[in-house]
PyMOL Python script that loads the backbone (N, CA, C, O; Angstrom):
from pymol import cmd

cmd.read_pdbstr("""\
ATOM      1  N   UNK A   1     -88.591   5.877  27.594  1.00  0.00           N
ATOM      2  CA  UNK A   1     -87.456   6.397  26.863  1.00  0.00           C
ATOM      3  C   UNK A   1     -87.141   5.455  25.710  1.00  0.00           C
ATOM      4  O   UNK A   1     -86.787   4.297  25.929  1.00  0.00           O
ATOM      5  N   UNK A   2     -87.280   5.997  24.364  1.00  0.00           N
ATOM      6  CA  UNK A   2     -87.533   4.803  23.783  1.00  0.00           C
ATOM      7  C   UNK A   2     -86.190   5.096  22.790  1.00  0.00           C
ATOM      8  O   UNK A   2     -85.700   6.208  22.592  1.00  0.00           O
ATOM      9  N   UNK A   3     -85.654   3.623  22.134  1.00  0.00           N
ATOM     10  CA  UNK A   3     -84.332   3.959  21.309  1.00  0.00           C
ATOM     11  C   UNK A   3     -84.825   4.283  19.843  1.00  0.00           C
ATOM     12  O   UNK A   3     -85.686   3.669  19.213  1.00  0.00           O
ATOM     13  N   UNK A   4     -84.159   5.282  19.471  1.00  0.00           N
ATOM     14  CA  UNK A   4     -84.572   5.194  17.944  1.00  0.00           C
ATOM     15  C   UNK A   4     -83.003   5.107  17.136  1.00  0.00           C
ATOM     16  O   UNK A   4     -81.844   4.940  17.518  1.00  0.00           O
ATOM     17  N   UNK A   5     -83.599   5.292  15.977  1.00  0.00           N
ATOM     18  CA  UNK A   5     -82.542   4.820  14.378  1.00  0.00           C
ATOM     19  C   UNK A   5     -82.490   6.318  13.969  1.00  0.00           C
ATOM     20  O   UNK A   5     -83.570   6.905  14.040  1.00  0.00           O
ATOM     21  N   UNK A   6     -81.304   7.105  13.510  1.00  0.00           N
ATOM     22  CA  UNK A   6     -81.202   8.117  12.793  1.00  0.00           C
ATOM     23  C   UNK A   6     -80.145   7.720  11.495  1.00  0.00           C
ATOM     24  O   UNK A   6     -79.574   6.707  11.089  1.00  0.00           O
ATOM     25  N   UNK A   7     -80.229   8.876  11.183  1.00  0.00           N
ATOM     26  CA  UNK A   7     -79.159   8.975   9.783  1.00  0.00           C
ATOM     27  C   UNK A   7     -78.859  10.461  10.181  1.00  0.00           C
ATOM     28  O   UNK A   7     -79.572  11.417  10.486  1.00  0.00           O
ATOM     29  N   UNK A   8     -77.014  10.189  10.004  1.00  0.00           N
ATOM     30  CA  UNK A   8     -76.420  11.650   9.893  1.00  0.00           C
ATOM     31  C   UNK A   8     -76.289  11.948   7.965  1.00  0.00           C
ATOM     32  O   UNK A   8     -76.148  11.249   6.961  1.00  0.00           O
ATOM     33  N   UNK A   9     -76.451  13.500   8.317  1.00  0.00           N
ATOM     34  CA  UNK A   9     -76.701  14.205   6.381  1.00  0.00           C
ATOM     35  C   UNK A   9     -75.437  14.316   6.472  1.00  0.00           C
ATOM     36  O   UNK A   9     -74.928  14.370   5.353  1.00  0.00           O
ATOM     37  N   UNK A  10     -74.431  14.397   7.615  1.00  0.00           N
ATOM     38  CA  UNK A  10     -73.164  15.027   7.211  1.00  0.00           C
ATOM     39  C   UNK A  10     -72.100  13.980   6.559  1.00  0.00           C
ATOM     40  O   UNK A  10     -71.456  14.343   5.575  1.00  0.00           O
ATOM     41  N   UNK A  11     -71.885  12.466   7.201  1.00  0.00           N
ATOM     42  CA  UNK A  11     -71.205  11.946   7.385  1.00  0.00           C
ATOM     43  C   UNK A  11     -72.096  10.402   6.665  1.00  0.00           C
ATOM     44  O   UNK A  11     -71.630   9.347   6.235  1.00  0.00           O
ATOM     45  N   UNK A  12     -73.425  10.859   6.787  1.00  0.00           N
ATOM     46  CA  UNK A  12     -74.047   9.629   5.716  1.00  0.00           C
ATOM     47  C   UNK A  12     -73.965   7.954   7.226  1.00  0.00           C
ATOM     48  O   UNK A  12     -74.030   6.792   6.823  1.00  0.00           O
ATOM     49  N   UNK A  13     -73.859   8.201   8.408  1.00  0.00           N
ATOM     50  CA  UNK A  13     -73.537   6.919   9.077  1.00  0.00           C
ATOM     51  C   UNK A  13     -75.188   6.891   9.924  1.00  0.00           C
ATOM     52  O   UNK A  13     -75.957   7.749  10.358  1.00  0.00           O
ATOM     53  N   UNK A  14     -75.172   5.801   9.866  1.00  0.00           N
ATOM     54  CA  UNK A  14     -76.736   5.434  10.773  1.00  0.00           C
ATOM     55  C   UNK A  14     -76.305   5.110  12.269  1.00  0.00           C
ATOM     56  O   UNK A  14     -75.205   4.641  12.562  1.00  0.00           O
ATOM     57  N   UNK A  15     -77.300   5.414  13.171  1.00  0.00           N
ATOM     58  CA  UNK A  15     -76.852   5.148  14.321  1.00  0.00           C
ATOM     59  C   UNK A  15     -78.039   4.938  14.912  1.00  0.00           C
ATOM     60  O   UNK A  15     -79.077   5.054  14.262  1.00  0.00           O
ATOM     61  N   UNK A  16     -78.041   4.580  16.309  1.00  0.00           N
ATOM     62  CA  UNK A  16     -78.965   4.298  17.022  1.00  0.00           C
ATOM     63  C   UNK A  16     -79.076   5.098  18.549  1.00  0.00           C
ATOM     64  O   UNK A  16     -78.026   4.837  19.137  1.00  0.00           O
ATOM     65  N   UNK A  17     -79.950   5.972  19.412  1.00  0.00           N
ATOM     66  CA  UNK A  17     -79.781   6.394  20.559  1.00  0.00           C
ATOM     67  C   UNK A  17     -80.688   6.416  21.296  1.00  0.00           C
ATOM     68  O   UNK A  17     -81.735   6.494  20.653  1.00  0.00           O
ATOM     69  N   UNK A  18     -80.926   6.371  22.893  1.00  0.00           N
ATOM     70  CA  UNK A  18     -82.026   6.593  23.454  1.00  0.00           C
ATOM     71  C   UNK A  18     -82.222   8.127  23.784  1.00  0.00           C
ATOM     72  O   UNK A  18     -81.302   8.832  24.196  1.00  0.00           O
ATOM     73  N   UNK A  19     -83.734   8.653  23.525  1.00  0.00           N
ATOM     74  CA  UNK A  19     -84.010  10.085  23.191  1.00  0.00           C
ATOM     75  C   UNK A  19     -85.138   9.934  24.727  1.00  0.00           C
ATOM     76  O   UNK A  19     -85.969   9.162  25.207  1.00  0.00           O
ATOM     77  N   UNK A  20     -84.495  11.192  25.003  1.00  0.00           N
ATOM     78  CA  UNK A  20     -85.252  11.142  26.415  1.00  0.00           C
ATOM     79  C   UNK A  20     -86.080  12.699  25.354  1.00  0.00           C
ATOM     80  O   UNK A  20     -85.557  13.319  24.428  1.00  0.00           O
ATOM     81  N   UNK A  21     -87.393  12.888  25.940  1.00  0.00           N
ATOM     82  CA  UNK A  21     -88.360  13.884  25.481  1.00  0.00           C
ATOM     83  C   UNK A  21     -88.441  14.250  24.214  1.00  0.00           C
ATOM     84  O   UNK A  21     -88.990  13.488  23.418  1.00  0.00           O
ATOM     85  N   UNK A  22     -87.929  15.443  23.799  1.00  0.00           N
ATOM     86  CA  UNK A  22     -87.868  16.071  22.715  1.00  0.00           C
ATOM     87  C   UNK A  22     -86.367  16.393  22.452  1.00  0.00           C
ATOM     88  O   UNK A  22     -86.123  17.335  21.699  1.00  0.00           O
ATOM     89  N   UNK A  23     -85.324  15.681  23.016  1.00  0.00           N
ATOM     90  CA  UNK A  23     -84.362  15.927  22.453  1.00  0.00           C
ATOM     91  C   UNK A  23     -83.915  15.207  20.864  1.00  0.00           C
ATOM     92  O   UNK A  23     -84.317  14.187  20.304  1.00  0.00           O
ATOM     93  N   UNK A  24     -82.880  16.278  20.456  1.00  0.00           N
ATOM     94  CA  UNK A  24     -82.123  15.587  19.473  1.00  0.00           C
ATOM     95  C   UNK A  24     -80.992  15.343  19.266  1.00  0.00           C
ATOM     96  O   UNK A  24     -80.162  16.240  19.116  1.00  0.00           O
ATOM     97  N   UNK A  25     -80.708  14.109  19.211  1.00  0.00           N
ATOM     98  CA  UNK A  25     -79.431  13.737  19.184  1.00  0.00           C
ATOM     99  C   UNK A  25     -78.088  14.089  18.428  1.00  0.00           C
ATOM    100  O   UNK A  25     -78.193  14.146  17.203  1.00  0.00           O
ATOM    101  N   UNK A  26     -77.070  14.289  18.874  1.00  0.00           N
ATOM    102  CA  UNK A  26     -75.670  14.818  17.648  1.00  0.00           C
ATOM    103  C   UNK A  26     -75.010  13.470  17.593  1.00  0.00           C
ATOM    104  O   UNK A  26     -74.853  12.724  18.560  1.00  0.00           O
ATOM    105  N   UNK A  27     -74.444  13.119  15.690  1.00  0.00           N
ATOM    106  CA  UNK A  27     -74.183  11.973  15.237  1.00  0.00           C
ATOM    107  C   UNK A  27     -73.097  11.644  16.365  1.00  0.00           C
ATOM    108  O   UNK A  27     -72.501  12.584  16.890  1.00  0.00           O
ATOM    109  N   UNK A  28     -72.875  10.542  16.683  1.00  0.00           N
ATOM    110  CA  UNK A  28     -71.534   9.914  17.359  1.00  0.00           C
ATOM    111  C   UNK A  28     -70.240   9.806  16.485  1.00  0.00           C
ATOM    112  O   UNK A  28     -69.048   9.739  16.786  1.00  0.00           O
ATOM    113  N   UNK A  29     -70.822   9.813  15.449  1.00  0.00           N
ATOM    114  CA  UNK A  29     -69.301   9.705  14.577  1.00  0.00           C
ATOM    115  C   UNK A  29     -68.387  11.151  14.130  1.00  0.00           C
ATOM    116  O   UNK A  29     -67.168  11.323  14.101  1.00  0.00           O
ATOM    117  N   UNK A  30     -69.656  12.192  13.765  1.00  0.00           N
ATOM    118  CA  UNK A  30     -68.997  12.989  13.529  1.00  0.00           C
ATOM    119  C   UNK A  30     -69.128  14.848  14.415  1.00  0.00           C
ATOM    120  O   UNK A  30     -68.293  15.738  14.254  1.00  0.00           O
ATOM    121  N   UNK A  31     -70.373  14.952  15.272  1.00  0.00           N
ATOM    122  CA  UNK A  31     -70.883  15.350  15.834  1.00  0.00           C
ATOM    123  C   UNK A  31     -72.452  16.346  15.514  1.00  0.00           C
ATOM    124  O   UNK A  31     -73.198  17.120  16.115  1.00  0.00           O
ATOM    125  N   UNK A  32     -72.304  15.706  14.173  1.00  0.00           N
ATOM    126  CA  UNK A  32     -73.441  16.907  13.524  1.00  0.00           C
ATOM    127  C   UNK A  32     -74.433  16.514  13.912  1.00  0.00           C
ATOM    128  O   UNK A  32     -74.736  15.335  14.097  1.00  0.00           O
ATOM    129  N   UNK A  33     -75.233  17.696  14.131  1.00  0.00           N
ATOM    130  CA  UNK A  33     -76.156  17.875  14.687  1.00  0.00           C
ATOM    131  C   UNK A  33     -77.460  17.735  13.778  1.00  0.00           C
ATOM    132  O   UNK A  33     -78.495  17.387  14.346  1.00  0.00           O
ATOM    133  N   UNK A  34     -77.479  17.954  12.565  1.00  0.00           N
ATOM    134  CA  UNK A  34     -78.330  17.551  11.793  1.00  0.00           C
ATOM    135  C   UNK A  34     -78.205  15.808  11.080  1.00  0.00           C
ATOM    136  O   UNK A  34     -77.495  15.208  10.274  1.00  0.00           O
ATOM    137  N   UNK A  35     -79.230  15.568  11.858  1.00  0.00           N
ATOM    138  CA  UNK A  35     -79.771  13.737  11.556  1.00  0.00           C
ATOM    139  C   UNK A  35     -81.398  13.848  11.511  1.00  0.00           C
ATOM    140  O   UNK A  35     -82.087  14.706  12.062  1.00  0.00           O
ATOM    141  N   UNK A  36     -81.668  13.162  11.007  1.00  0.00           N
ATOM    142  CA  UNK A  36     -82.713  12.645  10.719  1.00  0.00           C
ATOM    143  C   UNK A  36     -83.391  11.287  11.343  1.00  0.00           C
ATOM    144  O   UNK A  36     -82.856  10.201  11.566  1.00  0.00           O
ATOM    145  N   UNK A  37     -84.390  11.597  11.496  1.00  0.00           N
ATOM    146  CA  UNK A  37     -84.961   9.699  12.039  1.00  0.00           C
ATOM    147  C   UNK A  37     -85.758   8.685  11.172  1.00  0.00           C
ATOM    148  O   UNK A  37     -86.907   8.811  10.751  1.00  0.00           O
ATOM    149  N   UNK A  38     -84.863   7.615  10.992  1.00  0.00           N
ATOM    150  CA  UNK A  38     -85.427   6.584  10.305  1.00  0.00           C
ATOM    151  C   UNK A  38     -86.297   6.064  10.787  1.00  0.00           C
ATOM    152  O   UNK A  38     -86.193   5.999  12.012  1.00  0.00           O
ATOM    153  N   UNK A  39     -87.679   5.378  10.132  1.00  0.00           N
ATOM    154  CA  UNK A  39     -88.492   3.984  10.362  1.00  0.00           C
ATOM    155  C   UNK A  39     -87.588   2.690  11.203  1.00  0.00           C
ATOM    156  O   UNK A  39     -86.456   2.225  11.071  1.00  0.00           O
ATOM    157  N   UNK A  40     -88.287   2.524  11.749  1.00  0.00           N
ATOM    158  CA  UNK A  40     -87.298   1.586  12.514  1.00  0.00           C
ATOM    159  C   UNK A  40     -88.246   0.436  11.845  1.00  0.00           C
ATOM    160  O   UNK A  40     -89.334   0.840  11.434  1.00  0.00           O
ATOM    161  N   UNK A  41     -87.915  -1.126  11.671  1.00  0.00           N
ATOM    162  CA  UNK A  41     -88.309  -2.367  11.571  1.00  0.00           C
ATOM    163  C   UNK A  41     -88.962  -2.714  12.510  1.00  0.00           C
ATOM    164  O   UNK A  41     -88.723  -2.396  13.675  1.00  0.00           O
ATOM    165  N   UNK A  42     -90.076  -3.568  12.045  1.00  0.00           N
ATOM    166  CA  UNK A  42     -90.907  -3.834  13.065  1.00  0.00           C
ATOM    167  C   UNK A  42     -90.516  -5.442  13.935  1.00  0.00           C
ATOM    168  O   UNK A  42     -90.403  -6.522  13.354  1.00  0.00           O
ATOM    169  N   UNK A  43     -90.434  -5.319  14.753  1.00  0.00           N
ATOM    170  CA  UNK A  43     -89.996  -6.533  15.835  1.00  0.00           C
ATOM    171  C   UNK A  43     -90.815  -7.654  16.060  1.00  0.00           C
ATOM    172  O   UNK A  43     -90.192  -8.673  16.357  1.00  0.00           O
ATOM    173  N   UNK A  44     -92.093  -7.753  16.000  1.00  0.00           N
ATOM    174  CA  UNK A  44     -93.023  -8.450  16.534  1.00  0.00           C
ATOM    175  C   UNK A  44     -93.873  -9.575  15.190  1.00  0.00           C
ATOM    176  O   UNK A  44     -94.040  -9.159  14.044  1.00  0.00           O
ATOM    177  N   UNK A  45     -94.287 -10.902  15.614  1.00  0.00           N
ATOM    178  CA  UNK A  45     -95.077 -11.479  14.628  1.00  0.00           C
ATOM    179  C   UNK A  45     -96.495 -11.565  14.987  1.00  0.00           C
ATOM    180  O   UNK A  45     -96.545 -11.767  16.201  1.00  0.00           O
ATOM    181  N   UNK A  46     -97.624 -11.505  14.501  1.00  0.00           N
ATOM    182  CA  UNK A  46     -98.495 -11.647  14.746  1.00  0.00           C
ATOM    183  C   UNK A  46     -99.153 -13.272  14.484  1.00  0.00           C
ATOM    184  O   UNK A  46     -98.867 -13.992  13.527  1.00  0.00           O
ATOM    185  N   UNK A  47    -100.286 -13.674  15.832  1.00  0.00           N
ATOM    186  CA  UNK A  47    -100.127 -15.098  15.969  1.00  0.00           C
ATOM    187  C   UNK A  47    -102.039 -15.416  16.093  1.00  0.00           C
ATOM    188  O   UNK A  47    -102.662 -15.020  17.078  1.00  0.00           O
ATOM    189  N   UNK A  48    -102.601 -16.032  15.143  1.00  0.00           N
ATOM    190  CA  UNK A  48    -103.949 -16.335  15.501  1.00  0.00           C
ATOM    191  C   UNK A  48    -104.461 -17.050  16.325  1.00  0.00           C
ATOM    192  O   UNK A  48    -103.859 -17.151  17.394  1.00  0.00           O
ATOM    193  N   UNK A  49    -105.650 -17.752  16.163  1.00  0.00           N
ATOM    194  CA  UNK A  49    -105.545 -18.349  17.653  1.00  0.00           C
ATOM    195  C   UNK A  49    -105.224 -20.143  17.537  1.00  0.00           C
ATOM    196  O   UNK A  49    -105.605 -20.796  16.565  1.00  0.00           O
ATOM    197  N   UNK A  50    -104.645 -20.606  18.433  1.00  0.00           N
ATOM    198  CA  UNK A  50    -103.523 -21.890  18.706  1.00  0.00           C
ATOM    199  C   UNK A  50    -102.713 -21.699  18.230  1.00  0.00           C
ATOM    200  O   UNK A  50    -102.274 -22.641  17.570  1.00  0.00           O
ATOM    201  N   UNK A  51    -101.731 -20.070  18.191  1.00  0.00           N
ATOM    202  CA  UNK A  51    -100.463 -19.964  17.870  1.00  0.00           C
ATOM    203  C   UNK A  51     -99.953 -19.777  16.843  1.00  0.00           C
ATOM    204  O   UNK A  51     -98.812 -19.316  16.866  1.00  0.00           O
ATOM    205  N   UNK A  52    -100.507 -20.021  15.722  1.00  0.00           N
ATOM    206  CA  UNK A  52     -99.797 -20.520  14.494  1.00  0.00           C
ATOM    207  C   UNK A  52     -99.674 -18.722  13.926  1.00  0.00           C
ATOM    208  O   UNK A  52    -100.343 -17.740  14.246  1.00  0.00           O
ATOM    209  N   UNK A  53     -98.924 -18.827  13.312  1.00  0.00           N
ATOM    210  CA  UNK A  53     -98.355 -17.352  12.531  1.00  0.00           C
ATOM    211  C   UNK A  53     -99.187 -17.318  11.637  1.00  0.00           C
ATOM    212  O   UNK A  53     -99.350 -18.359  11.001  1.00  0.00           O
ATOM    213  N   UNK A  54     -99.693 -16.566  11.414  1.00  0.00           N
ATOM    214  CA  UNK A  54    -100.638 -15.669  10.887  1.00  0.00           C
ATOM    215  C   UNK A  54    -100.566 -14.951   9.327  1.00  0.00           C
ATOM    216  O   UNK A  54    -101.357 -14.868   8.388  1.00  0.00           O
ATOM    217  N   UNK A  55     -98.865 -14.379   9.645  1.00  0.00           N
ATOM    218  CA  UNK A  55     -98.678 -13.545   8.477  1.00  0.00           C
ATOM    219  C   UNK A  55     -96.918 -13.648   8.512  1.00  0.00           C
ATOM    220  O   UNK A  55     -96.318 -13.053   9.408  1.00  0.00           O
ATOM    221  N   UNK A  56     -96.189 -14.415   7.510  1.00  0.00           N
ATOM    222  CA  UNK A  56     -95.109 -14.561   7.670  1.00  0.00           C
ATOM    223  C   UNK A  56     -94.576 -13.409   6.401  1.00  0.00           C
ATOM    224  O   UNK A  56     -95.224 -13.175   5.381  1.00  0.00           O
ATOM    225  N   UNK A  57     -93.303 -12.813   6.747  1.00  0.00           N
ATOM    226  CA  UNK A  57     -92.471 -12.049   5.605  1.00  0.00           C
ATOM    227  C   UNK A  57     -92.527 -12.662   4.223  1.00  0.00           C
ATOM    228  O   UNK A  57     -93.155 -12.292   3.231  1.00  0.00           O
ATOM    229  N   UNK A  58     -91.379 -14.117   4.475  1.00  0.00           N
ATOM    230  CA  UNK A  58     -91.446 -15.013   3.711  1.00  0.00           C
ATOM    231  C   UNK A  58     -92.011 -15.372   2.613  1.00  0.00           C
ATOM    232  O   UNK A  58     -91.525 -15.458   1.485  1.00  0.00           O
ATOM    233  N   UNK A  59     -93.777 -15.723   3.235  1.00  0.00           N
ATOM    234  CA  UNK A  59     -94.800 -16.137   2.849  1.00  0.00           C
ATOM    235  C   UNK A  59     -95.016 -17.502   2.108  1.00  0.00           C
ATOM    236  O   UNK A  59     -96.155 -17.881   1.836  1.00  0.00           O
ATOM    237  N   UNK A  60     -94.141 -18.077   1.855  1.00  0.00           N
ATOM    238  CA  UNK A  60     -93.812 -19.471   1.371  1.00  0.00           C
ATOM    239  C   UNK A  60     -93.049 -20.701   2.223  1.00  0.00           C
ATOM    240  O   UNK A  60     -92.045 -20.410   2.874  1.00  0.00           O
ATOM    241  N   UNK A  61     -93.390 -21.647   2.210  1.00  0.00           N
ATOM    242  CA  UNK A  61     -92.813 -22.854   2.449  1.00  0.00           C
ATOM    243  C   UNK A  61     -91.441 -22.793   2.017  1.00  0.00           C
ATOM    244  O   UNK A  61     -91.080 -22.147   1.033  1.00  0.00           O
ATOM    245  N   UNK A  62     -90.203 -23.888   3.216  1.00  0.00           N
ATOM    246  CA  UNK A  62     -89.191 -23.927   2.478  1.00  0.00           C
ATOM    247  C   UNK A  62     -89.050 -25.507   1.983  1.00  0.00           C
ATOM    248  O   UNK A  62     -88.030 -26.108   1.647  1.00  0.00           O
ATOM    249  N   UNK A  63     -90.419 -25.970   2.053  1.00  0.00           N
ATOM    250  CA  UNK A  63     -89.856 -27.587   1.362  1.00  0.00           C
ATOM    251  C   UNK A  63     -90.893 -27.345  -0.044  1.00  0.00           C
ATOM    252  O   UNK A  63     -91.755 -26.503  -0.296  1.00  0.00           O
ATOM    253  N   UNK A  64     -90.495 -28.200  -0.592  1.00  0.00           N
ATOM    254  CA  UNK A  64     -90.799 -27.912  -2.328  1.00  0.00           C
ATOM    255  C   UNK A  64     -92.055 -29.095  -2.185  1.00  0.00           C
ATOM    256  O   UNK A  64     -92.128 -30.186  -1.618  1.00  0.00           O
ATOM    257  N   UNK A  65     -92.775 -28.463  -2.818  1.00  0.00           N
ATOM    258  CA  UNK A  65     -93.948 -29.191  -3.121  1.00  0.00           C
ATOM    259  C   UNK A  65     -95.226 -29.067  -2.092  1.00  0.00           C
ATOM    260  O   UNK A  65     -96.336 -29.597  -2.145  1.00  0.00           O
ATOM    261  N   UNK A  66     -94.590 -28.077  -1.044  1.00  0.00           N
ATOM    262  CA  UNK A  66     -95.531 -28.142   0.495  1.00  0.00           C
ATOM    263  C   UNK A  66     -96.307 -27.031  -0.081  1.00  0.00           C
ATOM    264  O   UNK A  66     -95.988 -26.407  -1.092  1.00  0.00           O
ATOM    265  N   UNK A  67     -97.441 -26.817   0.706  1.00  0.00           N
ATOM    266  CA  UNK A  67     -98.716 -25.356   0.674  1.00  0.00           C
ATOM    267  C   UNK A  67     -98.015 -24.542   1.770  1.00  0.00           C
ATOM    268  O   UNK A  67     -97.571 -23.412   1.565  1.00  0.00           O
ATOM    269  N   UNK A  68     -97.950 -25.125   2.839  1.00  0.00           N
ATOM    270  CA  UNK A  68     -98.170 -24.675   4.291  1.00  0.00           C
ATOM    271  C   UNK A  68     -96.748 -23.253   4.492  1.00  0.00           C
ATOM    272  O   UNK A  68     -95.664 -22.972   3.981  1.00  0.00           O
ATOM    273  N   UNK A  69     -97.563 -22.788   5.435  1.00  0.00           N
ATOM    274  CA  UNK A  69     -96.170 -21.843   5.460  1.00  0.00           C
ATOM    275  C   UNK A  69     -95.772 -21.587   6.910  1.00  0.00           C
ATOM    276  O   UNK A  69     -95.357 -20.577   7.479  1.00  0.00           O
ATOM    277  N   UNK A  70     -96.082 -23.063   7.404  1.00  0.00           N
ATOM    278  CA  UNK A  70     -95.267 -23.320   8.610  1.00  0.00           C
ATOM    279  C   UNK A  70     -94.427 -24.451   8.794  1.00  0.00           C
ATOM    280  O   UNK A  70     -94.580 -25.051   7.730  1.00  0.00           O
ATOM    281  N   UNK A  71     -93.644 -25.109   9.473  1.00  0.00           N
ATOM    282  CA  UNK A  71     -93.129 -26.654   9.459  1.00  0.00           C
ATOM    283  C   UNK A  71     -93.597 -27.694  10.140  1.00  0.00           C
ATOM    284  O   UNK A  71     -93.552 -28.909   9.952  1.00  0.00           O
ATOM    285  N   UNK A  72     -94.296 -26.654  11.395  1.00  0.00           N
ATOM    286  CA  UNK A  72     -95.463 -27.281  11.934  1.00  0.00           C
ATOM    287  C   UNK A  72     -96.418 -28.431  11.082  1.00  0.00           C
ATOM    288  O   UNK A  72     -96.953 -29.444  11.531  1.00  0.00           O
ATOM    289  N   UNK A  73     -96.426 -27.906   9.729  1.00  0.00           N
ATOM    290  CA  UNK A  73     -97.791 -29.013   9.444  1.00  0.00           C
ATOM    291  C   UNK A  73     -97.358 -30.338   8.852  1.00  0.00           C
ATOM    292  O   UNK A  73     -97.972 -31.405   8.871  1.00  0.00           O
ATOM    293  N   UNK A  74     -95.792 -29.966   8.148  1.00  0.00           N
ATOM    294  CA  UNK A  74     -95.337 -31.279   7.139  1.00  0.00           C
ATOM    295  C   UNK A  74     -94.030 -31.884   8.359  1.00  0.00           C
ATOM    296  O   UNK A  74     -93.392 -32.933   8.266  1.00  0.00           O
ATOM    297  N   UNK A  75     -93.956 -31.090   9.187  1.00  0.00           N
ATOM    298  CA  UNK A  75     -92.825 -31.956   9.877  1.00  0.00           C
ATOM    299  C   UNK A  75     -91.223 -31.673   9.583  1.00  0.00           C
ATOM    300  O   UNK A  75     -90.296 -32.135  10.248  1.00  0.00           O
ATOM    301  N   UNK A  76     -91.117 -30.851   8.489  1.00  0.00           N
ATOM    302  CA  UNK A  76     -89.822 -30.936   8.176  1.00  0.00           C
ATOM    303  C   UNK A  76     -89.299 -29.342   8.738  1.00  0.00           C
ATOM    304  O   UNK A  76     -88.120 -29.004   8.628  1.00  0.00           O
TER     305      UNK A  76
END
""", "prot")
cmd.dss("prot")
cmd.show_as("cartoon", "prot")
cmd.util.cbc("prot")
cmd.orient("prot")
């Protein structure tokens, strides 16, 4: 039973619910029944091997002058 993200067309508010089968959910705020389902964000990082992150959002260092785009390597 998995939770998803909608958007109500009526009332414009995002919400979140758990959808058992093929149901569809009516907004909580206003009761309309027409929503839509958003992309939800993805949760998870991916990690190569001895751990180290792989592929950060970021993609940059936050100390100036570093390569690395972990803290792991400079310590700070």
């Amino acid at each position: 039973m998995p939770i998803y993200e909608y958007h109500c067309k009526s009332c414009a508010k995002d919400f979140e619910t758990l959808v058992f089968g093929d149901e569809c959910p009516n907004c909580p705020e206003c009761g309309a029944s027409e929503v839509c389902r958003l992309m939800s964000a993805c949760g998870f990082v991916s990690k190569g091997s001895g751990g180290q992150v792989t592929n950060q959002s970021a993609g940059a260092s936050a100390c100036s002058g570093c390569a690395a785009t972990s803290c792991n390597t400079c310590g700070h």
